[in-house]
C-alpha positions, 0 to 999 in steps of 0.5 A: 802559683803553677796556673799562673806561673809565678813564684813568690818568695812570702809568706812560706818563704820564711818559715820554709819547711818548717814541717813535723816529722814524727818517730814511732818508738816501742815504748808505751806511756806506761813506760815513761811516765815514771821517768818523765823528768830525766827523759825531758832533762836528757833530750834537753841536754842532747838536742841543741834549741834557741836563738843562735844555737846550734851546730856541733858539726864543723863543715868546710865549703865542700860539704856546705855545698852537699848538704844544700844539693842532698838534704838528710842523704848527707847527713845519714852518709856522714853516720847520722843516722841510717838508710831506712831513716831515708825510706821513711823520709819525704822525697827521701830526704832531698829535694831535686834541682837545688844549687848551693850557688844560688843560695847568697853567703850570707844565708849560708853564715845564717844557717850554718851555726844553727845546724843540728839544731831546734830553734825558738818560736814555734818549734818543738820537739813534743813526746805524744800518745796515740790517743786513737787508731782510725786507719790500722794499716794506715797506721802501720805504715808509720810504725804506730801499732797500738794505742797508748804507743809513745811518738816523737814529733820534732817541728823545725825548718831551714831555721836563718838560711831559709829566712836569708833566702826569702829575704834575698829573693824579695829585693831581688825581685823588687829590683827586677819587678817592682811592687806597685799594686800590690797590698803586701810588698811580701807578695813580690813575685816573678815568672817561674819560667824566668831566670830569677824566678829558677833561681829561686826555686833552686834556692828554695830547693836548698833551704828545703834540703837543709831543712830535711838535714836539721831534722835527721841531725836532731833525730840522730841526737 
C-alpha cells in the first residue's frame, strides 16, 4: 500500500510472482496436431513439475547468492538461454534492490531444489492458438503474426522460497507490530520506510528474482 506507506507480507506474499510468460513459436495448429501426444509426452519428460521436484542444476553459495540479486541474467550467462530472451523479459529479467542476506536459510533450502522447475497446484505449462488478433502491432511485439500461431505459456513463481519468505516476514512483523485489530493475522504489515519494512522488500525482490529465473530454466528446458 505506497499511499499509506506500508507493506504487507499476505496475500501475493505467498503466491509471489507467480506470472505467465508466453513464447511465440513458428508453428501453426496445423502442424501439431498430428503429433499432439509425443510433444506433450516430450515436455513432460523435459520440464521438471510437482511437489518437491526440481532443480537439476547444482549451486554453491556464491551462485545461490547471484541468482536472488540477478533473477533470469544469471541463468542466460550460465547458457540458459540467450540475451534476446532478457529484452523480452520484464524488467529484463531482474529486479533491483534485492539482497540474498535478507532472505533466511531456510527459504533458501526451500527454493533451491525446486529450481528449473514447474510446480503443482495452479501452475501450468499450456500450448495455446491465437484464437483472434485485436491489435496487429500490438501484436507483433510479441511475436504473434497470425491466427492459428501456436504459443507456449509457462505459469509458475518463486515456488517454496517465496512462501518462506512470506511466512518469515509475517512473524517477524508480528513480533514487531502485533496484529490486534486486524481481521486477518495475513494482513500484518510494517512502515515501508522501516527497517524491516526494507528488509522485506528486498526479500521480496529476491523471490521475484528467483521466480524470473525458474521460468527461463523451464524455458530453456
Amino acid at each position: 500500500d505506497a499511499d499509506n506507506g506500508i507493506i504487507t507480507p499476505g496475500g501475493v506474499g505467498f503466491d509471489i510472482n507467480c506470472g505467465i510468460r508466453v513464447l511465440a513459436t513458428n508453428l501453426t495448429k496445423k502442424d501439431i496436431l498430428s503429433k499432439k501426444k509425443e510433444i506433450l509426452h516430450q515436455i513432460s519428460r523435459d520440464v521438471p513439475k510437482g511437489i518437491g521436484k526440481g532443480s537439476v542444476v547444482n549451486l554453491d553459495n556464491k551462485q545461490i547468492k547471484e541468482i536472488l540479486e540477478t533473477g533470469a541474467q544469471w541463468a542466460v550467462k550460465n547458457g540458459y538461454g540467450i540475451k534476446e530472451d532478457l529484452d523480452k523479459t520484464e524488467d529484463y529479467g531482474c529486479i533491483e534492490g534485492a539482497n540474498a542476506k535478507d532472505v533466511s536459510q531456510r527459504a533458501i533450502a526451500r527454493g533451491l531444489p525446486q529450481l528449473g522447475s514447474l510446480g503443482s497446484g495452479n501452475h501450468f505449462l499450456e500450448i495455446q492458438e491465437v484464437d483472434k488478433i485485436f491489435d496487429k502491432e500490438i501484436a507483433k511485439n510479441f511475436g504473434i503474426l497470425k491466427e492459428g500461431q501456436i504459443t507456449v505459456a509457462i505459469h509458475c513463481g518463486s515456488r517454496g522460497l517465496g512462501h518462506q519468505v512470506a511466512s518469515d516476514y509475517i512473524k517477524l512483523m508480528e513480533d514487531k507490530y502485533g496484529f490486534e485489530g486486524l481481521p486477518d493475522r495475513e494482513l500484518i504489515n510494517a512502515p515501508i520506510n522501516s527497517e524491516l519494512g526494507k528488509k522485506y522488500f528486498s526479500a521480496m525482490a529476491c523471490a521475484a528474482n528467483f521466480a524470473f529465473a525458474n521460468k527461463q530454466l523451464i524455458t530453456h528446458w
